[in-house]
C-alpha positions in Angstrom: 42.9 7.9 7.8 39.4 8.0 6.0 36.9 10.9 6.7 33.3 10.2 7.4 32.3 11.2 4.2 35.1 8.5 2.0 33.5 5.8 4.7 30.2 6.5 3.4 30.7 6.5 0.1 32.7 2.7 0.8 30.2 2.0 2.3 27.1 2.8 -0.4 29.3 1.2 -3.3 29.4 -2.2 -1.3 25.2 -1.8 -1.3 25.0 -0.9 -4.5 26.8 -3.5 -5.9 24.2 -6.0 -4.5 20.8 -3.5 -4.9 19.5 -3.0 -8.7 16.3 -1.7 -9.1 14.1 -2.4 -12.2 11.4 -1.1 -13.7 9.0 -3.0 -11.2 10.6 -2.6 -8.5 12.9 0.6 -8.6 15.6 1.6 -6.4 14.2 4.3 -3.4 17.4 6.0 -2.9 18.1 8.8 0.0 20.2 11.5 0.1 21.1 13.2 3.4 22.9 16.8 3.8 23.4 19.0 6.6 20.5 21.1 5.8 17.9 19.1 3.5 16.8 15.4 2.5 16.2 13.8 -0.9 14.6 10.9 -2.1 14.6 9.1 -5.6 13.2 6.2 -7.6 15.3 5.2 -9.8 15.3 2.3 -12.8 18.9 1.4 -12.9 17.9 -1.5 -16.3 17.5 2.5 -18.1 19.1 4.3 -16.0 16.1 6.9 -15.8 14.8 8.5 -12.3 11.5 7.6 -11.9 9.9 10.2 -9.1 12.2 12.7 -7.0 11.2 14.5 -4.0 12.7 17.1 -1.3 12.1 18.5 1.9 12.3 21.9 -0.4 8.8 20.6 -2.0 7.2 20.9 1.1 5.2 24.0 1.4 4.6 24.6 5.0 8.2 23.9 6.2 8.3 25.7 9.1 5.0 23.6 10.3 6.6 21.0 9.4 9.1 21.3 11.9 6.9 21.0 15.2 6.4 17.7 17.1 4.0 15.1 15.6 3.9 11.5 17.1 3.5 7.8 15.8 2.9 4.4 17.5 5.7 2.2 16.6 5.4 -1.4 15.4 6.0 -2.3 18.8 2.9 -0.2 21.0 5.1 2.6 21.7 4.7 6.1 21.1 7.8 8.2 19.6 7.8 11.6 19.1 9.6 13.6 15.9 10.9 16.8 15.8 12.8 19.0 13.7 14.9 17.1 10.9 13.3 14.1 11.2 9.5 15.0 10.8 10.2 16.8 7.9 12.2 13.9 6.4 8.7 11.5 7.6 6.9 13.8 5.1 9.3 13.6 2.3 8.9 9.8 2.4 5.4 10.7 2.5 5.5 12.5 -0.4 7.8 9.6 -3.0 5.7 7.4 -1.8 2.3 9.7 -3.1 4.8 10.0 -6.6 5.3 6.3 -6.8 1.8 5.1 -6.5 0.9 7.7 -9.0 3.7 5.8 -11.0 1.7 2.4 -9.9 4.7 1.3 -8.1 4.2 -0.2 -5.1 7.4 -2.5 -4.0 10.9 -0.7 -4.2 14.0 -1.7 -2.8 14.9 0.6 -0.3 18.7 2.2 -0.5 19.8 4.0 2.6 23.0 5.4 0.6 25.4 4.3 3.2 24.0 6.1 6.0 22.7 4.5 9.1 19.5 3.1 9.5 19.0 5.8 12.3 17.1 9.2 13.0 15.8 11.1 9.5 16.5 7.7 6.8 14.5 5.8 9.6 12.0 8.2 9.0 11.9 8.5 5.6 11.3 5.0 5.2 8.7 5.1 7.9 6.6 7.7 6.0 7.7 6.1 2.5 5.8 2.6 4.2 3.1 4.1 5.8 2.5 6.2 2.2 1.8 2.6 0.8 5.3 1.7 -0.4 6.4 -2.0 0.6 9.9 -2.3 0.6 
């Protein structure tokens, strides 16, 4: 019997055999623990990181955590709280990094988690930072 954490890992080795990012277009990679969320660019031809960032960068945290809302691609209006508004500003934030870097297309690896709740949003603020993935 696997554990959720041995499916993940299956899960990110069988995207990461098909993702390679370069030094154009880098790898965005997330990182997901109980507590916090990280987010990297990294140039696997190198193997150097290119930009990191954390919810633990942000300074006003505990703001961070109230409600804020966004219209989705489709008209509607969703609301974030918590987790996942913090995690909308750390993709905020790599995507500030990268276009200091003058990056602006990555390939966007989820790390085996599911497209759902705080990686959603991540890669919501990462795109609406000026990242294309």
């Amino acid at each position: 019997m696997l554990f959720k954490q041995q499916k993940r890992i299956r899960r990110h080795k069988k995207v990461r055999a098909k993702i390679l990012g370069t030094s154009k277009r880098p790898r965005l990679c997330v990182f997901r623990s109980v507590k916090h969320i990280y987010a990297q660019l990294v140039d696997d031809e190198k193997g150097k990181t290119l930009a990191v960032a954390s919810d633990l960068e942000l300074k006003n945290k505990k703001k961070s955590k109230e409600f804020s809302s966004a219209k989705t691609s489709a008209g509607k209006e969703e609301k974030r709280t918590g987790k996942v508004v913090i995690a909308y500003r750390v993709g905020k934030l790599i995507a500030e990094k990268a276009l200091e870097k003058k990056t602006e297309k990555v390939v966007f690896d989820r790390g085996g988690y599911s497209y759902l709740g705080r990686i959603k949003a991540l890669a919501e603020g990462a795109k609406e930072g000026g990242l294309r993935f």
